[in-house]
N, C-alpha and C positions, 0 to 999 in steps of 0.2 A: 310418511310411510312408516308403518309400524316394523321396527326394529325386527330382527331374526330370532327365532326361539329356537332354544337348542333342545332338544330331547334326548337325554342322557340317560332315560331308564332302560332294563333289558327288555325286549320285547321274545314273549313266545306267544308261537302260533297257537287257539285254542282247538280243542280235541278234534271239536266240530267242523274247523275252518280245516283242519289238516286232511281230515278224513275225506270234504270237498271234491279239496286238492286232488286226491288220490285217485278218487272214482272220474273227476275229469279229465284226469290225464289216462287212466285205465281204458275212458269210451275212446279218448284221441287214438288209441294204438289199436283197437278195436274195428274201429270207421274206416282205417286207408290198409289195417293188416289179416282183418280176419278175412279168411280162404273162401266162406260159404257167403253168395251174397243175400242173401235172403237175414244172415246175424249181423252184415255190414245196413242194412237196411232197419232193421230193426234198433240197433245203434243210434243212426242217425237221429231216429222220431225219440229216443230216449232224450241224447243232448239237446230235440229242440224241448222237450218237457221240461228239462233244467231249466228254461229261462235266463240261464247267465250268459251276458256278456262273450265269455271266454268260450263260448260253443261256435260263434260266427267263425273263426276263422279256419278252425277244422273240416265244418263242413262246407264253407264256401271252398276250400280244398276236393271237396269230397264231388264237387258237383262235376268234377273229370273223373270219375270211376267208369272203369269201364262196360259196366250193367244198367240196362233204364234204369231197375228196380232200384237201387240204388240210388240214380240221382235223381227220380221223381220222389224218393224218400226225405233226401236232401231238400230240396225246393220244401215241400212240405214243412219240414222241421224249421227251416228259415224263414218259412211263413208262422208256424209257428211261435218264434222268438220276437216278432215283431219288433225288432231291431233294424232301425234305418240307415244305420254300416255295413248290412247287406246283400242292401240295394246294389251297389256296383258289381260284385261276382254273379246276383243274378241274371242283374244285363246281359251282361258278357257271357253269360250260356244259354240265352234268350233265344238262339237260334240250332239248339240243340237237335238232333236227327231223329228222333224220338217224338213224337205227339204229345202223348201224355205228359212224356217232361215237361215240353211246352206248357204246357196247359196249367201243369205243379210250377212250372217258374211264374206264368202271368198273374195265375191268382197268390203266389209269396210277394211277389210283388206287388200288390192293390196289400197286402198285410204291412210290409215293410214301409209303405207310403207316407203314414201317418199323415198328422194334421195339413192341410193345405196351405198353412205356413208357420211361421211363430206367432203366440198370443201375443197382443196388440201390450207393448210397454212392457216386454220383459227381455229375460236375457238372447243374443244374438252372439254366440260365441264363435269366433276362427282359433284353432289349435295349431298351432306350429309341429312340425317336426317333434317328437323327442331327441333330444341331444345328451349322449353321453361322452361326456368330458372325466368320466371316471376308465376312459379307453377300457372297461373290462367286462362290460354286461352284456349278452347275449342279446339274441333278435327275439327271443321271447319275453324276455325281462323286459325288452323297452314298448314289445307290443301289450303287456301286463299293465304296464305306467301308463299308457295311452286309455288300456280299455278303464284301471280306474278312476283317471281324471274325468273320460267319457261319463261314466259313469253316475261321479259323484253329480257333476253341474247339472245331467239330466234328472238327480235331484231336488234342483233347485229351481230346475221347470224350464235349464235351457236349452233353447234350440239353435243348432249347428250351421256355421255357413260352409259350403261345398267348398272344398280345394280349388285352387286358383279363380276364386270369385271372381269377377271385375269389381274394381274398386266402386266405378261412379253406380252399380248396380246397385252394391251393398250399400251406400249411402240413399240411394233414392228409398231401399228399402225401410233401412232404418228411420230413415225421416217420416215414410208415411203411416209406419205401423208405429211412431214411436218407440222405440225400441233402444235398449242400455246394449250396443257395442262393443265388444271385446277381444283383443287377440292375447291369446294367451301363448309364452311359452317355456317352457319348464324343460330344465336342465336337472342331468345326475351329475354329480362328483364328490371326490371321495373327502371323507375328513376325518381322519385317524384313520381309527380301526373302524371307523362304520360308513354311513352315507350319510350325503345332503340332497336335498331337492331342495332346488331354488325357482321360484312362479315369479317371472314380470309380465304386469298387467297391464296394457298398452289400451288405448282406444280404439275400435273398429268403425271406416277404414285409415282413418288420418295418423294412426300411431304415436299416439301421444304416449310418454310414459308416466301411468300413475301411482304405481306401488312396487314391492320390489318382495316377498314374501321367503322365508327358508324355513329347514326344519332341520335339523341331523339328530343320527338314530344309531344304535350298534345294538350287536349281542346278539342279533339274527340273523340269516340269508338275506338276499336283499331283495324276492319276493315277499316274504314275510314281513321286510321291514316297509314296504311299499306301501303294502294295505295297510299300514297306520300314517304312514308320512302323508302320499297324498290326499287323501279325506282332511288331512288337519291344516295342510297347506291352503286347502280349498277353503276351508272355515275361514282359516283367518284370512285370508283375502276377501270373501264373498263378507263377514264382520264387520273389517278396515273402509271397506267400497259400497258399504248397502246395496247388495247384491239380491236380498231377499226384499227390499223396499220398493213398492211401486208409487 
């Protein structure tokens, strides 16, 4: 197991990344508070134009708005993002009293779908919970860590196993698509004045433990320091494990 690297440097957020920030927090208060729905609707298909990550969860919020226009906007934008963590709130408004919503959730979902399974001999990843053992970080900070670990590894081309898999399923799977296994799961806690994130890298489904990865970070918020920790935690795990080797 490669030793823990500590990151010691300050981290600031760059102009660009800030600015982001702003405009997606701006659309969030926008989507569930502006009064006229036709600017809550128009909203919605902005954040799905974003393509980031961090729009699913607002509007998979958004799809209990009280106006079609609205959440047939939503469906739309979420088909838009083409993000398959937004499969489940579409379900779950699958039977909406609205037609057209209908119609906007089935065709988000044939978008949200994606590949018919994981490519044959690559990654096969299950994510645990976030766990903060720093007792202090909000429910957005840990859904932040989630969406960039998500993130990163569907960098690396991997595909996700469903919550509460069955085990002997996951295994039949991985065995016949050959496929590299993995549960990951990554803790916050504190170290000094800044953060750690700690990755253990277990095997999927038998749980084996093969690595053990950290990083710690200070001098910024700990959104800020997030999006450096985990992208680097992921390297060097995905580096240590040949994660990018088929």
């Amino acid at each position: 197991m490669r030793p823990a690297l500590a990151l010691t440097a300050l981290f600031f957020a760059s102009a660009a990344g800030a600015q982001a920030d702003a405009r997606m927090a701006f659309l969030t208060r926008q989507l569930s508070s502006a009064r006229d729905p036709r600017a809550r609707a128009q909203t919605a298909l902005v954040l799905g134009a974003s393509k980031s990550p961090a729009a699913v969860a607002p509007l998979c919020a958004a799809l209990k708005d009280p106006e079609a226009l609205v959440r047939s906007a939503v469906a739309r934008a979420l088909g838009d993002l083409k993000d398959s963590s937004a499969a489940s709130c579409l379900k779950s408004a699958a039977g909406d009293s609205d037609g057209d919503v209908r119609a906007a959730i089935a065709k988000a979902l044939e978008a949200t779908a994606g590949p018919a399974g994981p490519v044959a001999g690559g990654l096969y990843v299950a994510i645990a919970p976030i766990v903060d053992k720093t007792n202090g970080q909000s429910a957005e900070v840990l859904r932040l860590t989630d969406e960039l670990l998500r993130a990163k590894l569907a960098k690396l081309g991997a595909a996700f196993a469903p919550a509460g898999e069955d085990r002997a399923a996951a295994a039949a799977l991985i065995r016949s698509r050959k496929l590299k296994g993995w549960l990951l799961r990554l803790q916050l806690l504190s170290a000094g004045n800044g953060l750690k994130v700690s990755l253990l890298c277990l095997t999927y489904p038998d749980q084996s433990l093969k690595g053990d990865y950290s990083v710690k970070a200070s001098g910024a918020k700990p959104p800020e320091l997030l999006k450096v920790m985990v992208p680097k935690v992921v390297d060097d795990a995905a580096d240590d494990l040949e994660w990018s080797k088929r």
